[in-house]
N, CA, C and O atoms as CSV, one atom per row, in Angstrom:
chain,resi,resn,atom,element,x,y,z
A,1,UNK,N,N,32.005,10.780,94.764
A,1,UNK,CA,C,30.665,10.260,94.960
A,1,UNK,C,C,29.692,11.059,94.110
A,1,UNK,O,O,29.791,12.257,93.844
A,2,UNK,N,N,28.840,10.312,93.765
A,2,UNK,CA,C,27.945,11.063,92.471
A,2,UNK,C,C,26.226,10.661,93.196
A,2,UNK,O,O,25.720,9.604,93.573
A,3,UNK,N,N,25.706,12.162,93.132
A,3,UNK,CA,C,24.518,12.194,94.217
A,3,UNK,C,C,23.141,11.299,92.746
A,3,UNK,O,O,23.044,11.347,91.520
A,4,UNK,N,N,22.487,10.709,93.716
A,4,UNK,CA,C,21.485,9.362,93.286
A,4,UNK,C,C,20.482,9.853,93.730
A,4,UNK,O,O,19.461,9.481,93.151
A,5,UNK,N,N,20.309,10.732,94.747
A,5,UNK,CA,C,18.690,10.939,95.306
A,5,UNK,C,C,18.519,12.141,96.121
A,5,UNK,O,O,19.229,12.370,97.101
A,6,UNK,N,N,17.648,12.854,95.750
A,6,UNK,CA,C,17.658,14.617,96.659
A,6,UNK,C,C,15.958,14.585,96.825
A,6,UNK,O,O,15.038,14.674,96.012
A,7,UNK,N,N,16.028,14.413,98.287
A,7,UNK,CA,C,14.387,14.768,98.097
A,7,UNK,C,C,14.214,15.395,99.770
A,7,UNK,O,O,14.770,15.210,100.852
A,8,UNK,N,N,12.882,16.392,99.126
A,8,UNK,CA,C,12.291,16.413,100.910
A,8,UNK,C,C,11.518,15.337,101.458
A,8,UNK,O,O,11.424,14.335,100.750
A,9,UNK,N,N,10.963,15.338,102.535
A,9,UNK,CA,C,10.387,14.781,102.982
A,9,UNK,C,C,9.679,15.267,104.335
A,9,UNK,O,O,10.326,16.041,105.041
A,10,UNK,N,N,8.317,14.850,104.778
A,10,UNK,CA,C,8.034,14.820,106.256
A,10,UNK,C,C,7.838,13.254,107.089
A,10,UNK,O,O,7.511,12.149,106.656
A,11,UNK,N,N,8.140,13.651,108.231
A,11,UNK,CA,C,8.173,12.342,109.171
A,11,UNK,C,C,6.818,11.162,108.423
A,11,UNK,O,O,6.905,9.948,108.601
A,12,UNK,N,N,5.938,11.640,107.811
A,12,UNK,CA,C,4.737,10.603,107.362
A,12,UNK,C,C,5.344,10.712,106.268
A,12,UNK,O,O,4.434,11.164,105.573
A,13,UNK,N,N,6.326,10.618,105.523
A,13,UNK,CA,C,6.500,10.568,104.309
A,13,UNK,C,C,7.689,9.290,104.728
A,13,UNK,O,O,8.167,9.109,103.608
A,14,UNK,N,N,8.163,8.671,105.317
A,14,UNK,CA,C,9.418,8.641,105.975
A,14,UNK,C,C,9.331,7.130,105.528
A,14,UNK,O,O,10.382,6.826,104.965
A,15,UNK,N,N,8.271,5.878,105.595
A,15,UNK,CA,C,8.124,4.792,105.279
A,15,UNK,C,C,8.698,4.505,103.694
A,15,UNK,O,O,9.372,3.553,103.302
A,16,UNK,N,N,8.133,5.797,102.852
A,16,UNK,CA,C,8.383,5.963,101.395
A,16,UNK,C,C,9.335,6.226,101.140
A,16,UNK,O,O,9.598,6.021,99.954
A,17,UNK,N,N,10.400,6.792,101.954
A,17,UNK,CA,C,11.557,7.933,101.685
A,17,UNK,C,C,12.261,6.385,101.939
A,17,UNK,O,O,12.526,5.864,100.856
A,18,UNK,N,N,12.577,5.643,102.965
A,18,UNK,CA,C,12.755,4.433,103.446
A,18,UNK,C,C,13.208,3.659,102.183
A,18,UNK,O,O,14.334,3.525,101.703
A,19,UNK,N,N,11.957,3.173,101.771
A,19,UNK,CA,C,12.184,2.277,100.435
A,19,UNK,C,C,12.728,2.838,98.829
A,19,UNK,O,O,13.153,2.218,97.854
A,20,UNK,N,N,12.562,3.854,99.009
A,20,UNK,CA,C,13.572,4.438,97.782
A,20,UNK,C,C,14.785,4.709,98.051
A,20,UNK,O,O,15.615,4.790,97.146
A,21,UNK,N,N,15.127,4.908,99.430
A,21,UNK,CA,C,16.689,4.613,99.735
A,21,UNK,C,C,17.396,3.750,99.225
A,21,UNK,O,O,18.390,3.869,98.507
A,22,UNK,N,N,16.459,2.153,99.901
A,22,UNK,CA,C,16.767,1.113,99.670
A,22,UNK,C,C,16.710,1.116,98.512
A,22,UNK,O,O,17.884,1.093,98.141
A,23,UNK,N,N,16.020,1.131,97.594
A,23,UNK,CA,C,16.368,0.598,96.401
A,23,UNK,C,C,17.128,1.731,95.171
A,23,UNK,O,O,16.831,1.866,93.984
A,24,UNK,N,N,18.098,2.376,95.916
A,24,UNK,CA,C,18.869,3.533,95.373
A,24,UNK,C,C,20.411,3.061,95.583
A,24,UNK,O,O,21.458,3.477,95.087
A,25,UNK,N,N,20.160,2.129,96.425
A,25,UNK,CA,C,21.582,1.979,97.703
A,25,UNK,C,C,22.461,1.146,96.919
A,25,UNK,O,O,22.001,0.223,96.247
A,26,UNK,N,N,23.956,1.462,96.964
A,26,UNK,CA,C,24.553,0.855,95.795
A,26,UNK,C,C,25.724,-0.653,96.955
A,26,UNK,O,O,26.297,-1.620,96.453
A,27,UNK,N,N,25.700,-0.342,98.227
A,27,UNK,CA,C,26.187,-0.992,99.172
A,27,UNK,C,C,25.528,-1.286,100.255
A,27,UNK,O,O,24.561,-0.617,100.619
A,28,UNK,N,N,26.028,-2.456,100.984
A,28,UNK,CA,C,25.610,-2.681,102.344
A,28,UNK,C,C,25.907,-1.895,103.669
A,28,UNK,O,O,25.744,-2.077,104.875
A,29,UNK,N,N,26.368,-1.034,102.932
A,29,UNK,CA,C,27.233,-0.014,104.118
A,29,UNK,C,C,26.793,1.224,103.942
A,29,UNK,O,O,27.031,1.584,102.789
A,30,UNK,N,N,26.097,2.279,104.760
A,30,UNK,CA,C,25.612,3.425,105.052
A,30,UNK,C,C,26.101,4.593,105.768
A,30,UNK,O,O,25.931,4.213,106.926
A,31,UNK,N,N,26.253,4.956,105.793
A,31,UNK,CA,C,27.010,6.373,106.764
A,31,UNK,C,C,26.080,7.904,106.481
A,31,UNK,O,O,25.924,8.452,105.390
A,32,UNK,N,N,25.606,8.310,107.673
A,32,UNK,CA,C,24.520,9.226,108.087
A,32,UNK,C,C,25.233,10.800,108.510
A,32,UNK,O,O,25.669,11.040,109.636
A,33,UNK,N,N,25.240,11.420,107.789
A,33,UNK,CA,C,25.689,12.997,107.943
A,33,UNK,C,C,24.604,14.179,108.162
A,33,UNK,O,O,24.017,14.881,107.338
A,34,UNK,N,N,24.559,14.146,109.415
A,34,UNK,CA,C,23.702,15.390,109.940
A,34,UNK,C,C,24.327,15.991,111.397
A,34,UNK,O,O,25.260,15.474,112.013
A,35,UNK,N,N,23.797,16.863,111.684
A,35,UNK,CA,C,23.707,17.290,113.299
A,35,UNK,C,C,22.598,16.889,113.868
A,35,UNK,O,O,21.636,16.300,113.375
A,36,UNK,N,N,22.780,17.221,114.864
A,36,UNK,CA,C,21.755,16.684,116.212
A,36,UNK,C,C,20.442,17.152,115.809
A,36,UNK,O,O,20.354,18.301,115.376
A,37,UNK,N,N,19.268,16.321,115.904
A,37,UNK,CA,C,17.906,16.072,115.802
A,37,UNK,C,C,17.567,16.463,114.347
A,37,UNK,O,O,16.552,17.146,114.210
A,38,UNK,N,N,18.303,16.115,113.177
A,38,UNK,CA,C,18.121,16.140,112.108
A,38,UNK,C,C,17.169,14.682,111.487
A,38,UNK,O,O,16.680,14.655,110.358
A,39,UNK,N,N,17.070,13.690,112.368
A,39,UNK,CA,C,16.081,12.851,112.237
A,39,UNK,C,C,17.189,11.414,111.826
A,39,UNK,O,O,16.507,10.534,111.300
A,40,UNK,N,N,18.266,11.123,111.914
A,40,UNK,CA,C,19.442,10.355,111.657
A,40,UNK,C,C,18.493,8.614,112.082
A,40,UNK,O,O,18.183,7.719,111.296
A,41,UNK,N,N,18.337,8.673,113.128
A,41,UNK,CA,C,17.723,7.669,114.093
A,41,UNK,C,C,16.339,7.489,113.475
A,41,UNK,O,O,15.801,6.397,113.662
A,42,UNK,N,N,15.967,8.017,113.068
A,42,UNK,CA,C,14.602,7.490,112.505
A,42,UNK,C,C,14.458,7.541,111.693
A,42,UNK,O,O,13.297,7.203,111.461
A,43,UNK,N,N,15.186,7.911,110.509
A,43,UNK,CA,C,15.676,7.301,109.431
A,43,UNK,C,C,16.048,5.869,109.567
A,43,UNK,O,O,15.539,5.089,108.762
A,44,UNK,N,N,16.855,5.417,110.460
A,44,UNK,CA,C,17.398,4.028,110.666
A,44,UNK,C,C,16.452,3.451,111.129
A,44,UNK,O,O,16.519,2.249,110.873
A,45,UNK,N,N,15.259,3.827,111.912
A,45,UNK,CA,C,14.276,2.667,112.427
A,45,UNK,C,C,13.543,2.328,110.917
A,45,UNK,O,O,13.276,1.168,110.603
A,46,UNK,N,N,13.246,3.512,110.008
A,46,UNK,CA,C,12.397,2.781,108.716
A,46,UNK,C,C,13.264,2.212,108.096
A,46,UNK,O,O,12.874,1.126,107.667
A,47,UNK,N,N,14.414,2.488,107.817
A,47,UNK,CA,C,15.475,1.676,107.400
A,47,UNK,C,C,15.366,0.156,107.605
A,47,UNK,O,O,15.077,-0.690,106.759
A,48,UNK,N,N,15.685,-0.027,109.021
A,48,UNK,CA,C,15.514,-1.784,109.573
A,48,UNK,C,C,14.205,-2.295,109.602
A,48,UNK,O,O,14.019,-3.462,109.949
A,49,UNK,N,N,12.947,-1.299,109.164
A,49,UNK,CA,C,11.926,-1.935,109.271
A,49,UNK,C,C,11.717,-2.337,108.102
A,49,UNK,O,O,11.321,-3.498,107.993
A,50,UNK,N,N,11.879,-1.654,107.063
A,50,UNK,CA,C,11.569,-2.192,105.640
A,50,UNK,C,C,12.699,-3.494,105.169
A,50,UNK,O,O,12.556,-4.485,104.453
A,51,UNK,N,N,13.677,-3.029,105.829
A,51,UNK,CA,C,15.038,-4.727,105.561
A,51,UNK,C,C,14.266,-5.751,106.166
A,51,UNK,O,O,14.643,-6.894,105.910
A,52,UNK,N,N,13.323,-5.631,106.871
A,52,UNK,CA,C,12.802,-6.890,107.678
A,52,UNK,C,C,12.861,-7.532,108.931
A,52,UNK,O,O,12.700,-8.696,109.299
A,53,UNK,N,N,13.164,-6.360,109.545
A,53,UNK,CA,C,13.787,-6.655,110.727
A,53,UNK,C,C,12.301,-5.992,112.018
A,53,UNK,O,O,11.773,-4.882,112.073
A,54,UNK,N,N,12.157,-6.737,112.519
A,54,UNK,CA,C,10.929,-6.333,113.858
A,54,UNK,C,C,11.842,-5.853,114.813
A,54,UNK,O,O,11.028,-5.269,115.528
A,55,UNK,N,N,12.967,-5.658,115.378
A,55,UNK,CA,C,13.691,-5.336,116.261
A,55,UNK,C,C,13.405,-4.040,116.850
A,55,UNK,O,O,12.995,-3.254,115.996
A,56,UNK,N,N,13.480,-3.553,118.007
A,56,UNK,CA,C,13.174,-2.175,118.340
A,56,UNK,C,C,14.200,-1.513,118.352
A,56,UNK,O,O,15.103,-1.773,119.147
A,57,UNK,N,N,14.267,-0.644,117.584
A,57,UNK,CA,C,15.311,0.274,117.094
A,57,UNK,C,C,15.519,1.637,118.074
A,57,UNK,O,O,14.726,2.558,118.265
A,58,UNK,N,N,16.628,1.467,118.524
A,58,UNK,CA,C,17.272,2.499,119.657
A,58,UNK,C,C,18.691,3.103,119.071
A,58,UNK,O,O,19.436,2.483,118.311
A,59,UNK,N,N,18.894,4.299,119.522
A,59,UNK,CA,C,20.374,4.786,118.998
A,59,UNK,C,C,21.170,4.480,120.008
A,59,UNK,O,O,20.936,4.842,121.162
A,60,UNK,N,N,22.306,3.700,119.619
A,60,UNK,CA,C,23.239,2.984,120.151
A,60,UNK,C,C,24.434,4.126,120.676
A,60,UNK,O,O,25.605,3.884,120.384
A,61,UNK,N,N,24.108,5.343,121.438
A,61,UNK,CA,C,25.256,6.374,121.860
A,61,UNK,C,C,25.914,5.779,122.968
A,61,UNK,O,O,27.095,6.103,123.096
A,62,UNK,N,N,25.400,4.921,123.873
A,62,UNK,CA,C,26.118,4.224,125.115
A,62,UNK,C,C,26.596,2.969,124.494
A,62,UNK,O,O,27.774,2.811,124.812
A,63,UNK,N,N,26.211,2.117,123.821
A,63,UNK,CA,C,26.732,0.346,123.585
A,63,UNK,C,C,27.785,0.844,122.641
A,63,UNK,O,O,28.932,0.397,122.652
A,64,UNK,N,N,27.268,2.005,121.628
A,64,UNK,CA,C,28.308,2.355,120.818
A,64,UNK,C,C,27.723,1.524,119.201
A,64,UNK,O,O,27.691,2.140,118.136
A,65,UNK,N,N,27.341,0.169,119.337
A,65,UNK,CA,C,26.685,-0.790,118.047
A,65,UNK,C,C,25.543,-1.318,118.927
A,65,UNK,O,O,25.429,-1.690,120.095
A,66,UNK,N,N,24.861,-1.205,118.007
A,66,UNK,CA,C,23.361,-2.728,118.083
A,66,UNK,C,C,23.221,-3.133,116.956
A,66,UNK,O,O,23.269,-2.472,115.919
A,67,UNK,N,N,23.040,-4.236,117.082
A,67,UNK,CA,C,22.790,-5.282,116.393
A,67,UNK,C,C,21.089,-5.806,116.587
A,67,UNK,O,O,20.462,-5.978,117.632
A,68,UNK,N,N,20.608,-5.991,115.021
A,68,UNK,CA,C,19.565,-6.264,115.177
A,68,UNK,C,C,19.288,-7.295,113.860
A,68,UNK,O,O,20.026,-7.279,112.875
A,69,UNK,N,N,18.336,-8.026,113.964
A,69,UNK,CA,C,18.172,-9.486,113.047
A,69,UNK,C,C,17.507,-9.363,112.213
A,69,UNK,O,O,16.584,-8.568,112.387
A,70,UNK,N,N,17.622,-10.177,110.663
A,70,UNK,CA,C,17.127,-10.356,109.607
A,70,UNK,C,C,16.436,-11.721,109.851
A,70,UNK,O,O,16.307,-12.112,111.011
A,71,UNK,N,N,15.906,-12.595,108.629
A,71,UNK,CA,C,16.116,-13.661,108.723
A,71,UNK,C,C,16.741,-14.358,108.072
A,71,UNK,O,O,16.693,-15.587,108.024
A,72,UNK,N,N,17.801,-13.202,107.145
A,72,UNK,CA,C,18.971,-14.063,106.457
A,72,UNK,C,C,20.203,-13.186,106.912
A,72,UNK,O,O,21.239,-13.370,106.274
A,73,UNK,N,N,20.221,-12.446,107.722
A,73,UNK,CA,C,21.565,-11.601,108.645
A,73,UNK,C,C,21.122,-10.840,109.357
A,73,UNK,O,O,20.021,-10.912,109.903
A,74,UNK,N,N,22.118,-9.786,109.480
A,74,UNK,CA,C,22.270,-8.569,110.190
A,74,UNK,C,C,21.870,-7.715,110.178
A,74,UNK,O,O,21.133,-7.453,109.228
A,75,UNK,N,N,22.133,-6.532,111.418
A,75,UNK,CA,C,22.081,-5.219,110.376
A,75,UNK,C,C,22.874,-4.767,111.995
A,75,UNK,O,O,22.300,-4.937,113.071
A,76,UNK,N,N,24.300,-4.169,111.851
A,76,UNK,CA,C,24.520,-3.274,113.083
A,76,UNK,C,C,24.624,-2.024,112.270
A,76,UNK,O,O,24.968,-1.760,111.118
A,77,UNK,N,N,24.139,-1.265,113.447
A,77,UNK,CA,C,23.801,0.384,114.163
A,77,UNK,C,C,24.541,0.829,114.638
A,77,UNK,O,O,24.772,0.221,115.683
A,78,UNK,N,N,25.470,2.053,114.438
A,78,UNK,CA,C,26.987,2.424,114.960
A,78,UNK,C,C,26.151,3.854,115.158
A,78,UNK,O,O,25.631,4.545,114.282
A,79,UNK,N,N,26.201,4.097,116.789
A,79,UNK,CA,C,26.564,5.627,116.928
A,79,UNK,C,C,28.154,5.883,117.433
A,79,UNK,O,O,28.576,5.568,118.546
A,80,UNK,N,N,28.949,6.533,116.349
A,80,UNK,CA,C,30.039,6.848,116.770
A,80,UNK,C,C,30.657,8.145,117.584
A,80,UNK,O,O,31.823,8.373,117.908
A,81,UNK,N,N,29.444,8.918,117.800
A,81,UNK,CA,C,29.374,10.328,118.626
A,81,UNK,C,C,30.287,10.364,119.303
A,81,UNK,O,O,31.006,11.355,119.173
A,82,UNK,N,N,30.659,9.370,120.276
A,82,UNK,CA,C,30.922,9.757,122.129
A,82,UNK,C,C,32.709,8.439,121.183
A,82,UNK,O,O,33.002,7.641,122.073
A,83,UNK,N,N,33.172,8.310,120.558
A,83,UNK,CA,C,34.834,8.429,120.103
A,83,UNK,C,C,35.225,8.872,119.732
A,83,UNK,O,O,34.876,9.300,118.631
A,84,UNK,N,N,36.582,9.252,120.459
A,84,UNK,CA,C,37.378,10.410,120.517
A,84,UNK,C,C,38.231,10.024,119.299
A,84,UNK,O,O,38.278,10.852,118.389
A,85,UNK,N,N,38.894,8.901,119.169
A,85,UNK,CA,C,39.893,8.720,118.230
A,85,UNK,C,C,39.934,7.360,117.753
A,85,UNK,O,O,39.378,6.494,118.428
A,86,UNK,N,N,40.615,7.009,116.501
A,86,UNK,CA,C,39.775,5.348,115.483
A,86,UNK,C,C,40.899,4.461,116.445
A,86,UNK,O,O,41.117,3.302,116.095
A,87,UNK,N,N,41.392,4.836,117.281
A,87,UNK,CA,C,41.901,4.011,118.407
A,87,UNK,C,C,40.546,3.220,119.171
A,87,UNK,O,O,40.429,1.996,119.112
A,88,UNK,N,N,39.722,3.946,119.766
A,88,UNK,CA,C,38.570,3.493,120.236
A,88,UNK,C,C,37.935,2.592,119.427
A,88,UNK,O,O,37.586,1.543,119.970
A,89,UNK,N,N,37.616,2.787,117.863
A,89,UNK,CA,C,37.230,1.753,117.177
A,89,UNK,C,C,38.004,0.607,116.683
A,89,UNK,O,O,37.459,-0.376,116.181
A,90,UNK,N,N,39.095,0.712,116.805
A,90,UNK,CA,C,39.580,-0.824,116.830
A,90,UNK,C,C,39.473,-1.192,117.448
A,90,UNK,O,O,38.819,-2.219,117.268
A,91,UNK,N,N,39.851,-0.964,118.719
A,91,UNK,CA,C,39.376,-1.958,120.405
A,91,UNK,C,C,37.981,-2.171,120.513
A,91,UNK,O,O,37.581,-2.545,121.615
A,92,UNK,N,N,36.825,-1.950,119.241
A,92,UNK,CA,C,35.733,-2.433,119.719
A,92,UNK,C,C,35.364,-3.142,118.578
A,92,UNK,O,O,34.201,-3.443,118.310
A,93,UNK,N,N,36.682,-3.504,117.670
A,93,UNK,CA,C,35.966,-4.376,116.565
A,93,UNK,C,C,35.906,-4.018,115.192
A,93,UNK,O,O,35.921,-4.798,114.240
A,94,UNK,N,N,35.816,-2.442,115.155
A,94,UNK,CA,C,35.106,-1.725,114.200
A,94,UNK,C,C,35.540,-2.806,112.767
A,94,UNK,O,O,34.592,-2.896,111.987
A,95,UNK,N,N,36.200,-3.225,112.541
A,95,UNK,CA,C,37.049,-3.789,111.326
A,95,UNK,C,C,35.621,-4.968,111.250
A,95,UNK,O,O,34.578,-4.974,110.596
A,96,UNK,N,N,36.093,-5.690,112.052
A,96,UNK,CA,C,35.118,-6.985,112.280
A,96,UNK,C,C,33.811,-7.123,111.815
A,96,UNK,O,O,33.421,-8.098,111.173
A,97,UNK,N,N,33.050,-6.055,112.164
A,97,UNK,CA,C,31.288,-5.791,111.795
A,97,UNK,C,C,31.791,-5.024,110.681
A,97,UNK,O,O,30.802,-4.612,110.073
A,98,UNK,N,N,32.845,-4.636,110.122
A,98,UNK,CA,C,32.332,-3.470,108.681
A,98,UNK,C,C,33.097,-4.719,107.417
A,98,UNK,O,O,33.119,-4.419,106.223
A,99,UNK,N,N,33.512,-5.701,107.782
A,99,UNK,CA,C,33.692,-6.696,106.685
A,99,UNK,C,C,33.308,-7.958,106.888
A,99,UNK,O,O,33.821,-9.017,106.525
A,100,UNK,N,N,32.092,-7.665,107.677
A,100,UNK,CA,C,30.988,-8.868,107.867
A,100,UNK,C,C,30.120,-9.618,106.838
A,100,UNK,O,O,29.652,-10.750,106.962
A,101,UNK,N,N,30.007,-8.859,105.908
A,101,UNK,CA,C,29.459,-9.127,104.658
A,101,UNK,C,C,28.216,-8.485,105.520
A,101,UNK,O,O,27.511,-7.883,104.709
A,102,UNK,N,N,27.839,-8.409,106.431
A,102,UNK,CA,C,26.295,-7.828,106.906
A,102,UNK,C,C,26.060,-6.135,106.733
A,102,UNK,O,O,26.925,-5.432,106.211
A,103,UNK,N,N,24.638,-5.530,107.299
A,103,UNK,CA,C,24.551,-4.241,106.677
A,103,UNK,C,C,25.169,-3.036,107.744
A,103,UNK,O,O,24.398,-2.744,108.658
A,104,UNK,N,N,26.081,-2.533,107.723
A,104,UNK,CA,C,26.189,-1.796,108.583
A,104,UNK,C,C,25.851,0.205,108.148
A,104,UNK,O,O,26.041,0.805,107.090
A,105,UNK,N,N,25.393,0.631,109.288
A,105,UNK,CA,C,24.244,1.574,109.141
A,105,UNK,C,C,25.049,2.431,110.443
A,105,UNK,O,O,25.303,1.972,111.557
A,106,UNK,N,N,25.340,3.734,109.952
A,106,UNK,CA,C,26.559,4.489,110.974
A,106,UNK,C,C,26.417,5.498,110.854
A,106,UNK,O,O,26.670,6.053,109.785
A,107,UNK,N,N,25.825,6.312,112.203
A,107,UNK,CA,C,26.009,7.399,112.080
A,107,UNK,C,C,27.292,8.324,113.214
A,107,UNK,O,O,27.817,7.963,114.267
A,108,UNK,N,N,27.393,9.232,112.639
A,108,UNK,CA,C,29.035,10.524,112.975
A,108,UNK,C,C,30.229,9.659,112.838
A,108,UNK,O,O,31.052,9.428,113.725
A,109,UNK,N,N,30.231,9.044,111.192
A,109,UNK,CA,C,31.190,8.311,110.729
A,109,UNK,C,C,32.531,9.120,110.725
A,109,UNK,O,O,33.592,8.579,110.414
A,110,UNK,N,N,32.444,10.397,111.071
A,110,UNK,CA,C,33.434,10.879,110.283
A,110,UNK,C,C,35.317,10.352,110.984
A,110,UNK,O,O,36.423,10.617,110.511
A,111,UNK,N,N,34.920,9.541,112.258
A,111,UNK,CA,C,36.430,9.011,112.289
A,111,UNK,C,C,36.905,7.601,111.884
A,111,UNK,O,O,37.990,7.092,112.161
A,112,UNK,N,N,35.796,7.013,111.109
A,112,UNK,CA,C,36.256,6.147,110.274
A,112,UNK,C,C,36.065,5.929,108.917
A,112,UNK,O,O,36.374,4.912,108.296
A,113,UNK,N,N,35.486,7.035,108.446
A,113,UNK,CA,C,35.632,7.042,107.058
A,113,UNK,C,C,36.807,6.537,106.210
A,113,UNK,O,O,36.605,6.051,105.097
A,114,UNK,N,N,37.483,6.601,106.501
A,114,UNK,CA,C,39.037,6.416,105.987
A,114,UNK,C,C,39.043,4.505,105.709
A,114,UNK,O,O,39.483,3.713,104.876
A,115,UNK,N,N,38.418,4.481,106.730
A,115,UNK,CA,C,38.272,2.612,107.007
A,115,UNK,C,C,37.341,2.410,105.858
A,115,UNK,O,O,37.556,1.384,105.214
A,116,UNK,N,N,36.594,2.980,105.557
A,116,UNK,CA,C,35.525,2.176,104.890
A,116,UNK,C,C,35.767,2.087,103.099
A,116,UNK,O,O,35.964,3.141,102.493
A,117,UNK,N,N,35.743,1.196,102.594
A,117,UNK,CA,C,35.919,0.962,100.927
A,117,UNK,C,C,34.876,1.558,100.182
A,117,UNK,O,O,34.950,2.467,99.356
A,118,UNK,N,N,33.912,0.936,100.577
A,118,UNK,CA,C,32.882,1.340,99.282
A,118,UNK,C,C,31.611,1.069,100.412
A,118,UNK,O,O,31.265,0.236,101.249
A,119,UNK,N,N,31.141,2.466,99.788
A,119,UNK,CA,C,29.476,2.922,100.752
A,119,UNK,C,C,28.797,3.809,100.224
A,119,UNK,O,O,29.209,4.390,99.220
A,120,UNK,N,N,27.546,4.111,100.827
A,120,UNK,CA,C,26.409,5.050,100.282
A,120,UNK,C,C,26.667,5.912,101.525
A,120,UNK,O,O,27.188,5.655,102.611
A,121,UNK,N,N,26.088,7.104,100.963
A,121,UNK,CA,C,26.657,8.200,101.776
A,121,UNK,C,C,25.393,9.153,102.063
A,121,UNK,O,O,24.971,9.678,101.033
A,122,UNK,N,N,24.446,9.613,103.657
A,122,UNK,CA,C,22.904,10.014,103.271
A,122,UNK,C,C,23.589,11.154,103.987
A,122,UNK,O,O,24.474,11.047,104.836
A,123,UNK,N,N,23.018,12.322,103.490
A,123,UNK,CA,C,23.038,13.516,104.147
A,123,UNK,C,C,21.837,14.204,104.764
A,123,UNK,O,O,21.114,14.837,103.995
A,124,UNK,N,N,21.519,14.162,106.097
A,124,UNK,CA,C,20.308,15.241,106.569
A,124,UNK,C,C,20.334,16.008,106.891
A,124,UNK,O,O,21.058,16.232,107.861
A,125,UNK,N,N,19.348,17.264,106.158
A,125,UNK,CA,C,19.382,18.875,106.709
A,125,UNK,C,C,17.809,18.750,106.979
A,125,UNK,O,O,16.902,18.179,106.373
A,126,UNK,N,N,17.867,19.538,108.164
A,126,UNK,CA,C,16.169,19.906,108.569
A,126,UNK,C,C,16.072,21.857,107.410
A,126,UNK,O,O,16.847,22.805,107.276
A,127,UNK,N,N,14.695,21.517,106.884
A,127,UNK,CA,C,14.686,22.649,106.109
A,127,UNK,C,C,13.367,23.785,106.973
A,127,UNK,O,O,12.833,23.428,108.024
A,128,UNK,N,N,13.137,24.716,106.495
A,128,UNK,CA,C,12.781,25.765,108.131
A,128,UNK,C,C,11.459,25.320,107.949
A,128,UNK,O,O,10.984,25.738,109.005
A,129,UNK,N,N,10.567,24.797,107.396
A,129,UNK,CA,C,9.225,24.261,107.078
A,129,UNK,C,C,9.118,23.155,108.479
A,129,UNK,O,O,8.077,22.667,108.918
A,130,UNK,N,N,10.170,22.995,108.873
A,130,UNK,CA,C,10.552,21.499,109.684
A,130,UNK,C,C,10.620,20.192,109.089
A,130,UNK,O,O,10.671,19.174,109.778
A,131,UNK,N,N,10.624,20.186,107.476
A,131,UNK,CA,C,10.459,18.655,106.422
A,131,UNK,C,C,12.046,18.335,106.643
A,131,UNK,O,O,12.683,18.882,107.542
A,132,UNK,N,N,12.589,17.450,105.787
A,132,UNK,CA,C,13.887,17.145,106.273
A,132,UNK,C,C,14.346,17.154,104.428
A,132,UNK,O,O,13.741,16.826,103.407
A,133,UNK,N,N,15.674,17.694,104.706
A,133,UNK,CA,C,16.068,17.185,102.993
A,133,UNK,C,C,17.145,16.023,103.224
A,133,UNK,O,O,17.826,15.781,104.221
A,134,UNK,N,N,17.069,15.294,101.808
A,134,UNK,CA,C,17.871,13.664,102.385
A,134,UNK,C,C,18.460,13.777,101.028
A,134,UNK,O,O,17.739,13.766,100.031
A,135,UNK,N,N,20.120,13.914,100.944
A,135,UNK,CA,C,20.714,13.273,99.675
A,135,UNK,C,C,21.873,12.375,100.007
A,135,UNK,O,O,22.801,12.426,100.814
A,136,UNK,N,N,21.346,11.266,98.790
A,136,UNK,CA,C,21.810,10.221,99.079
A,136,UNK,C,C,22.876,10.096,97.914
A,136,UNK,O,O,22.455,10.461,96.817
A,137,UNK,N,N,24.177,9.647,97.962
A,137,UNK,CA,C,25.361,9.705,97.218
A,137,UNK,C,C,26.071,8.328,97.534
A,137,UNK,O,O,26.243,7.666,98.558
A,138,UNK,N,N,26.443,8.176,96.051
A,138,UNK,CA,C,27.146,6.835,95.981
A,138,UNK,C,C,28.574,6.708,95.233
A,138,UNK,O,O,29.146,5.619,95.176
């Protein structure tokens, strides 16, 4: 993977950071690499807001996916936190929504990476200022 985008940012910067994602993004498929309260989730709400989507954007750690509407598709939301093993994600589909042709947007991919063909890859570190650094790799 060959890195496309390194930037800081603060939470009011986040609408902007949003749309240069998007238009950096070499797939419909996303996968989110951070630890806890690195800002993963709200990244994904400007995410679905700028795709076009009005939906209220929640992190999916209990449903596991949400699904939320375009007006020409999709977009599911994978928190994969709380599975133990890609046993769990086949019994919930995982195959199904990731060759949907729709956008799927996933974060603590790391037990199905293996599944996935071709994706953009965002990394978040909180930097000690509290701004966030975001690199995005394709």
């Amino acid at each position: 993977m060959s890195q496309i985008l390194d930037t800081n940012y603060l939470i009011s910067d986040l609408e902007d950071v949003a749309k240069e994602v998007l238009a950096n993004l070499k797939t419909k498929t996303i996968i989110l690499i951070g630890s806890m309260g690195t800002g993963k989730t709200t990244l994904i709400k400007s995410l679905v807001k700028q795709l076009g989507s009005n939906d209220e954007v929640s992190s999916p750690t209990f449903s596991i996916v949400n699904e939320y509407h375009l007006a020409n598709g999709k977009i599911y939301h994978f928190d994969l936190y709380r599975l133990n093993d890609i046993e769990e994600a086949y019994n919930f589909g995982i195959e199904d929504y990731l060759y949907s042709g729709h956008w799927n947007i996933i974060e603590w991919p790391e037990l199905i990476e293996d599944l996935l063909d071709d994706y953009d890859k965002i990394e978040l570190n909180i930097n000690k200022d509290n701004s966030r650094n975001l690199r995005l790799k394709a």
